[in-house]
Backbone as a ProteinNet text record, in pm:
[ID]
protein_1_A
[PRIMARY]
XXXXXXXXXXXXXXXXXXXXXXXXXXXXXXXXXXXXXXXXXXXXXXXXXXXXXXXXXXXXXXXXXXXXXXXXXXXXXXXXXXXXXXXXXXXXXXXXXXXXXXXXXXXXXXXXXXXXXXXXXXXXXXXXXXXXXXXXXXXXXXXXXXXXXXXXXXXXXXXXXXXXXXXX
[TERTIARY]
1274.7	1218.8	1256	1304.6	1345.7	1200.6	1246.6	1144.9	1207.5	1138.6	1130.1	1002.5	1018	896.3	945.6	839.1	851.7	709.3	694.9	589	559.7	437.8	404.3	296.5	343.4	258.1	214.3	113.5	47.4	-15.9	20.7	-11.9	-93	-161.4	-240.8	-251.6	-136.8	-130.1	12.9	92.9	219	247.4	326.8	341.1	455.4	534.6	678.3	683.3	777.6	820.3	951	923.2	1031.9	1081.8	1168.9	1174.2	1143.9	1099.1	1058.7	1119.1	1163	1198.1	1101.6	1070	974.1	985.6	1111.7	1196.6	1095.7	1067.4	1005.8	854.5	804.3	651.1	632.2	528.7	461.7	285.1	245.8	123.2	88.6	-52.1	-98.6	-110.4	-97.1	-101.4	74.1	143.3	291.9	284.5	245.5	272.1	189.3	99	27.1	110.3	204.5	237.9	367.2	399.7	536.4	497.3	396	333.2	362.1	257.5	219.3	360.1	482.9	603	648.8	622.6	727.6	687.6	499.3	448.5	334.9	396.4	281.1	173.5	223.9	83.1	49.1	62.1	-13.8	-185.9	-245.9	-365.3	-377.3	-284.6	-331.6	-139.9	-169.4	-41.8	-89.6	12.7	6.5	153.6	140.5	230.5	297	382.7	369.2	485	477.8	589.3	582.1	729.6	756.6	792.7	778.3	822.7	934.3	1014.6	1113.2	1085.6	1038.1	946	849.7	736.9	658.2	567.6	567	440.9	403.3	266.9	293.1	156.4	177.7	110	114.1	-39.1	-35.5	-166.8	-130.7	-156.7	-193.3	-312.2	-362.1	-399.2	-349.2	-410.1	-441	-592.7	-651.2	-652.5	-558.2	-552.4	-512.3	-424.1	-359.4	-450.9	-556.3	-655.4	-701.2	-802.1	-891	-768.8	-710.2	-619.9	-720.3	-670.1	-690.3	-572.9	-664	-512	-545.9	-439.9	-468	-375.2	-347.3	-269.3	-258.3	-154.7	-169.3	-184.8	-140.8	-176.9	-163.8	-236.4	-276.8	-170.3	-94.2	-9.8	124.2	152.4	262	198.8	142.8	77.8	164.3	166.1	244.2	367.2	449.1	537.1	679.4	579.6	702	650.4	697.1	669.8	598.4	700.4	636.6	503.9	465.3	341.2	266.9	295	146.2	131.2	255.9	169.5	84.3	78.9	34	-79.3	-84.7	-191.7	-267.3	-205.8	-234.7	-414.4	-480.8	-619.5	-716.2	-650.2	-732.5	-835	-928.2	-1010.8	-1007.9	-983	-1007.3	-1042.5	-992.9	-1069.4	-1154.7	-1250.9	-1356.5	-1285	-1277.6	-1182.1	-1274.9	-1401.6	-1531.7	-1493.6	-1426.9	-1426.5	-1316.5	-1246.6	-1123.5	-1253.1	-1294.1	-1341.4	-1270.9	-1293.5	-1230.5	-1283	-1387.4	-1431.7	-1476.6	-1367.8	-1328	-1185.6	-1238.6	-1138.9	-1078.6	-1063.7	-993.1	-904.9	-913.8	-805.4	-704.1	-627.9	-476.1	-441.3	-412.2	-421.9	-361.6	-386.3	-347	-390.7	-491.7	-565.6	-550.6	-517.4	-589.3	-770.9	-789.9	-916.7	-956.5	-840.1	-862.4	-703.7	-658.6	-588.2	-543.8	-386	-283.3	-275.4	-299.5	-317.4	-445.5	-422.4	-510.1	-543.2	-595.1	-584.1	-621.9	-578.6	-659.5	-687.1	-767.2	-803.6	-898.2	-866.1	-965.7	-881.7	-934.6	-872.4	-895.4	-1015.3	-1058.8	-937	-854.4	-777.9	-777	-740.3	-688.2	-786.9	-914.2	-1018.9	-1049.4	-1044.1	-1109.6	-969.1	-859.1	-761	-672.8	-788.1	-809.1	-756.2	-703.3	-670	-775.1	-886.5	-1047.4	-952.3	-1019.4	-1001	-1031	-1079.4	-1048.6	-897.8	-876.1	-715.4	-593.4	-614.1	-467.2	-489.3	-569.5	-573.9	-524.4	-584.5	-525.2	-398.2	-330.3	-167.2	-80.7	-189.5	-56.4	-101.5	-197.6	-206.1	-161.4	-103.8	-81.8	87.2	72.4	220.5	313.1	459.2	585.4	577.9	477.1	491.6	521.2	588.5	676.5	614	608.7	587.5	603.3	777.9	751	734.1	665.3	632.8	463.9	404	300.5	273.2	402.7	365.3	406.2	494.5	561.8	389.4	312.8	239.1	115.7	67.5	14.2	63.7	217.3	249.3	218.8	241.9	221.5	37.1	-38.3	-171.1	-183.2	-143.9	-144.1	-120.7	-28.3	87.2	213.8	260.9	343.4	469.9	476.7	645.3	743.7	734.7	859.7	930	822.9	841	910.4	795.6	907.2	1033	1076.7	1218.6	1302.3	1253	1352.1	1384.6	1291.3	1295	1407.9	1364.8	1414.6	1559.9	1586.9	1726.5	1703.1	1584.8	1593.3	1619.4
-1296.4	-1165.1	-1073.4	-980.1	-871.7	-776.2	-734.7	-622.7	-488.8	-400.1	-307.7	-278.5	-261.8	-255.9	-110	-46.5	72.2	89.1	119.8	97.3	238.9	297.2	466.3	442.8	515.9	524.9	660.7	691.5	806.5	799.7	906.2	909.7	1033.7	1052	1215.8	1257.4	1400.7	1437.2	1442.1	1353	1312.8	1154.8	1190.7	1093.2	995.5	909.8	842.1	725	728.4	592.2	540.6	382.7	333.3	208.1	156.5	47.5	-94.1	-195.8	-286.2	-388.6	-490.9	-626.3	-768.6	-807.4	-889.1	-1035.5	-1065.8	-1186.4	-1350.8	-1304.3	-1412.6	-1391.8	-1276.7	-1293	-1454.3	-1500.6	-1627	-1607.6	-1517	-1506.1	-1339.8	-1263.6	-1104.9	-1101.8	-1197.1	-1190.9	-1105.4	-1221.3	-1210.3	-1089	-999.3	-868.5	-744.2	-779.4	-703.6	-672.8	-808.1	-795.5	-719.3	-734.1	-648.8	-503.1	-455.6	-294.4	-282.6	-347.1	-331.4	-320.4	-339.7	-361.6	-222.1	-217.6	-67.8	44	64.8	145.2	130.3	65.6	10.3	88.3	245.5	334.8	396.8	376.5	469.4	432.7	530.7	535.7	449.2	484	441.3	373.1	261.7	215.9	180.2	214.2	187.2	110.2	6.7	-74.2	-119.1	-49.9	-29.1	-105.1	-227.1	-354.2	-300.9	-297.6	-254.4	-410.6	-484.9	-618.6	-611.5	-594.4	-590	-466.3	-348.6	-223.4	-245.7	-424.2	-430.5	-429.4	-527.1	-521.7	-432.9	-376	-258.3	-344.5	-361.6	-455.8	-275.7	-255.6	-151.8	-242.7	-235.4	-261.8	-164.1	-166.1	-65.3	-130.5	-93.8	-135.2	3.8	-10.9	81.5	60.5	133	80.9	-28.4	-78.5	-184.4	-290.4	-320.1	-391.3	-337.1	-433.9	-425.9	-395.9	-507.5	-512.3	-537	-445.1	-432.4	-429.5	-482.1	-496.8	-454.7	-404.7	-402.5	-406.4	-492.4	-566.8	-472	-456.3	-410.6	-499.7	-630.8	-732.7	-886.4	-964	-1108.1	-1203.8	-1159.4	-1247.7	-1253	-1123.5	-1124.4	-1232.8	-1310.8	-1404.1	-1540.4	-1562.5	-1628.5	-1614.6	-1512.5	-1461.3	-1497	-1515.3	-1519.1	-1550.9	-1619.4	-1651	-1534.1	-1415.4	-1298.2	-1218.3	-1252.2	-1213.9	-1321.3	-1455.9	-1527.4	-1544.9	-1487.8	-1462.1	-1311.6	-1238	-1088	-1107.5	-1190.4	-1145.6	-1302.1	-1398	-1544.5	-1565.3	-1466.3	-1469.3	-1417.5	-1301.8	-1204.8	-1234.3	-1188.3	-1193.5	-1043.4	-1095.2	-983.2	-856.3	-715.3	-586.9	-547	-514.3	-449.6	-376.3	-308.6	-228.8	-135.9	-172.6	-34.3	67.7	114.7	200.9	300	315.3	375.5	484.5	584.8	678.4	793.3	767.3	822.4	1011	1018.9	1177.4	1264.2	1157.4	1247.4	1343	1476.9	1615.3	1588.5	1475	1544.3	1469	1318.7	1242.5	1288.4	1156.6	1205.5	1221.5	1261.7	1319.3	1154.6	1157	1050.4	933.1	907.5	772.4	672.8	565.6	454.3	404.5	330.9	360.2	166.4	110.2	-80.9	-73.8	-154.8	-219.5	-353.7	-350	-467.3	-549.1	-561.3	-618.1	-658	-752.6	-849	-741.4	-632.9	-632.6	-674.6	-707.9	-764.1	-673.3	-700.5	-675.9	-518.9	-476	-307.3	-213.7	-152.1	-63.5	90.7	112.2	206.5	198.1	139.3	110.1	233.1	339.3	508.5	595.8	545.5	655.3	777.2	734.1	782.1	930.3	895.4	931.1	1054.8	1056.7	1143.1	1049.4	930.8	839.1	760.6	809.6	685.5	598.6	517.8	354.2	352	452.8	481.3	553.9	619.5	670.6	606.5	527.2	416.9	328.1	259.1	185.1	230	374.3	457.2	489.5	500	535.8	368.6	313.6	131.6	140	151.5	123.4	208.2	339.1	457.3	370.2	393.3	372.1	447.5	352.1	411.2	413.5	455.4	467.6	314.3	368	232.1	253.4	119.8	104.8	235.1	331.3	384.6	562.2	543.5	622.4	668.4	542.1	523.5	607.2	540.5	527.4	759.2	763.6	906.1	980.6	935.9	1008.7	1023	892.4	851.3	938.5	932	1020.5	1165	1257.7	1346.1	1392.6	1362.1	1345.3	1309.7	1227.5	1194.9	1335	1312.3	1429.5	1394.3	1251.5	1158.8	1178.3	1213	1298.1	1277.1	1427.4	1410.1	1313.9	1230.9	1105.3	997.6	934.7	846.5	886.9	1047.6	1044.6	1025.9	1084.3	1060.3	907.2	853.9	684.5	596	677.6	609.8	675.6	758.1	822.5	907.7	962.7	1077.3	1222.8
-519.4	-545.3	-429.2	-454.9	-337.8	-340.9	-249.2	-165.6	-64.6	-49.9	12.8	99.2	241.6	299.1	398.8	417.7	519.5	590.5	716.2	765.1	824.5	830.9	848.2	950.6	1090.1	1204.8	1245.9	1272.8	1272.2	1405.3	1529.6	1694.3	1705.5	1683.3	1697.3	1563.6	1547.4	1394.1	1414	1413.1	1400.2	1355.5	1219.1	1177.4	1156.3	1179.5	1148.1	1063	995.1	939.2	959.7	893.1	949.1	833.8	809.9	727.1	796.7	788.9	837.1	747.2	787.3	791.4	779.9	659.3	649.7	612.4	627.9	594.8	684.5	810.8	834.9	860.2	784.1	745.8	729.7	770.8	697.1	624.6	742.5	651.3	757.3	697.4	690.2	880.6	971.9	1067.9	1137.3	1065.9	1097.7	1049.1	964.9	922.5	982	1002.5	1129.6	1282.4	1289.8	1385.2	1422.7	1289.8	1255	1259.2	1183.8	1221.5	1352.4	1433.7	1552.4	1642.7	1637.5	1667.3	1613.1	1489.1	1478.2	1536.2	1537.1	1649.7	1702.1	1804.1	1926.9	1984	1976.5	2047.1	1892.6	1768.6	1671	1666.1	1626.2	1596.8	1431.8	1351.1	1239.9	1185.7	1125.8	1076.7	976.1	833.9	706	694.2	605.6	591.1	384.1	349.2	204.2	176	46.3	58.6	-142.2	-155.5	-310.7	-355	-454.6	-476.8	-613.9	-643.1	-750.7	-839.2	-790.9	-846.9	-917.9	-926.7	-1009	-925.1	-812.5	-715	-625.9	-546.9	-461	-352.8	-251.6	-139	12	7.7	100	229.3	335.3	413.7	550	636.8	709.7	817.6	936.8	1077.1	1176.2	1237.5	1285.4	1381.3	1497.7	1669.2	1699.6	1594.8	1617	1601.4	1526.7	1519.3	1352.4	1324.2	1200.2	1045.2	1050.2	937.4	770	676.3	557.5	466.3	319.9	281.9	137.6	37.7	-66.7	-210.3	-273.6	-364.2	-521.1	-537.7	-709.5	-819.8	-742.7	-877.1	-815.6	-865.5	-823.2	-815.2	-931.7	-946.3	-889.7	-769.7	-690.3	-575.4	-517.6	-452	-503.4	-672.4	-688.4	-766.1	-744.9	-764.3	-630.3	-542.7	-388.2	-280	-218.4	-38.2	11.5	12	60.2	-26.8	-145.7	-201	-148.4	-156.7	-114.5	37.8	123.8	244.8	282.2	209.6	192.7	119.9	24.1	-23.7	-100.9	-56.6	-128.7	-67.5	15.6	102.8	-22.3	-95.5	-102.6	-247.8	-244.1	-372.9	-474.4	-605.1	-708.2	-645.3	-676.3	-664.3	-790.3	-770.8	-875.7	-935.8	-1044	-1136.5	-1218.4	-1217.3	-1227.2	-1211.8	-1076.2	-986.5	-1031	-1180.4	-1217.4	-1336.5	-1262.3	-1312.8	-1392.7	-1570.4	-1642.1	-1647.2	-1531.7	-1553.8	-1458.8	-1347.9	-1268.8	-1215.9	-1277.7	-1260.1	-1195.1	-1037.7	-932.1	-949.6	-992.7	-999.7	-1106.2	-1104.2	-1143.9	-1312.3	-1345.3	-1524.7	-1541	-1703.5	-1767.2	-1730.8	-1679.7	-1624.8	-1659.3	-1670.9	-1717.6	-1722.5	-1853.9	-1839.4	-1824.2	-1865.5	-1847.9	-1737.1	-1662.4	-1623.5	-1658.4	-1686	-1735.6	-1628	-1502.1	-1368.1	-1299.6	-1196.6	-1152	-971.4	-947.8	-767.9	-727	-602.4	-518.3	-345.9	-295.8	-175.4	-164.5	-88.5	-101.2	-160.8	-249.2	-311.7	-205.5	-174.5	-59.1	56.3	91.5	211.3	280.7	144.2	198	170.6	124.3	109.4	223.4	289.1	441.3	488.5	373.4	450.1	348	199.8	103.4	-48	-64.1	-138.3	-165	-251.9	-294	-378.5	-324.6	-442.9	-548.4	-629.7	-776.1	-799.2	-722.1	-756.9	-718.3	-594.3	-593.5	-731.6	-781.7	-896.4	-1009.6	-1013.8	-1128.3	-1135.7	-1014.1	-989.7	-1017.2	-968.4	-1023.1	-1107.2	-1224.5	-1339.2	-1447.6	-1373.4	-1448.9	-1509.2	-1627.9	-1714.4	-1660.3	-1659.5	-1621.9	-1434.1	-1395.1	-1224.6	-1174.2	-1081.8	-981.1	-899.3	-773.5	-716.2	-595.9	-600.4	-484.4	-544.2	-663.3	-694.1	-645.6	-668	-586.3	-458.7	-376.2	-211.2	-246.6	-270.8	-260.8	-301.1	-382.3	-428.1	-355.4	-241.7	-140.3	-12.7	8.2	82.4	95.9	-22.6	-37.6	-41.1	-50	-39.5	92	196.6	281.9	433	382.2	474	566.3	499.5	586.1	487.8	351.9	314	403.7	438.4	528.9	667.6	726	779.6	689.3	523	458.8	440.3	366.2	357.7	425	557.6	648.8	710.5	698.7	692.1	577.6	495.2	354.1	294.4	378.4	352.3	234.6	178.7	61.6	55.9
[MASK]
++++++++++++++++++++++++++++++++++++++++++++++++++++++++++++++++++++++++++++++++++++++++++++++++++++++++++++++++++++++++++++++++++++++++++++++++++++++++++++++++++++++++

């Protein structure tokens, strides 16, 4: 299973990304540690792994410490080495939480999910992304994986950091 990983570090209100290399991940430590490597002084590192454009594995370390993690579906765990060291820990996400009436989220909702998440869906709440709307964006039909992150980005304010990371 191939992958794409890019990792987004945020130092004040400046933000960078970078593509990251996850070949000898073994388990969410080894990948923490890989953040922590691409930027050693950020305040906040987000870590976003695309799995064959089906899986989307977003990952958050705060001061280089207090790692969170959060899975679009269960079954990339056993899909690949690199899903079950990312996410082979994690338990089910509640799926309650995909509120069909709320205005602010993203049109066209899903109101059940075809997928298993796992881990916190909240990862990006705090950061204007509630854990009712990343769910709704992997579960939203047709969206890919880095359709996701672009849409995370843009809500975010880290855009123009991924492209320039990602060559767009």
């Amino acid at each position: 299973m191939s992958y794409f990983a890019v990792a987004v570090g945020r130092e004040g209100d400046e933000w960078e990304a970078s593509e990251v290399d996850l070949d000898a991940v073994a388990d969410v430590e080894d990948a923490a540690e890989a953040m922590r490597e691409a930027f050693p002084d950020a305040d906040l590192t987000l870590l976003f792994v695309d799995a064959d454009d089906e899986y989307l594995t977003v990952m958050r370390l705060d001061n280089g410490d207090d790692l969170r993690t959060f899975g679009s579906d269960a079954e990339y765990a056993s899909q690949s080495r690199l899903g079950e060291a990312l996410l082979g820990d994690l338990e089910p996400e509640g799926t309650e939480e995909i509120d069909t009436e709320d205005e602010e989220s993203i049109s066209a909702r899903p109101t059940e999910l075809d997928a298993e998440p796992v881990g916190e869906a909240d990862v990006l709440s705090d950061l204007g992304v509630p854990g009712s709307t990343l769910l709704a964006l992997c579960a939203k039909e047709g969206m890919l994986p880095t359709d996701v992150v672009a849409e995370v980005a843009k809500t975010i304010g880290f855009t123009e950091a991924l492209e320039d990371a990602i060559g767009s």
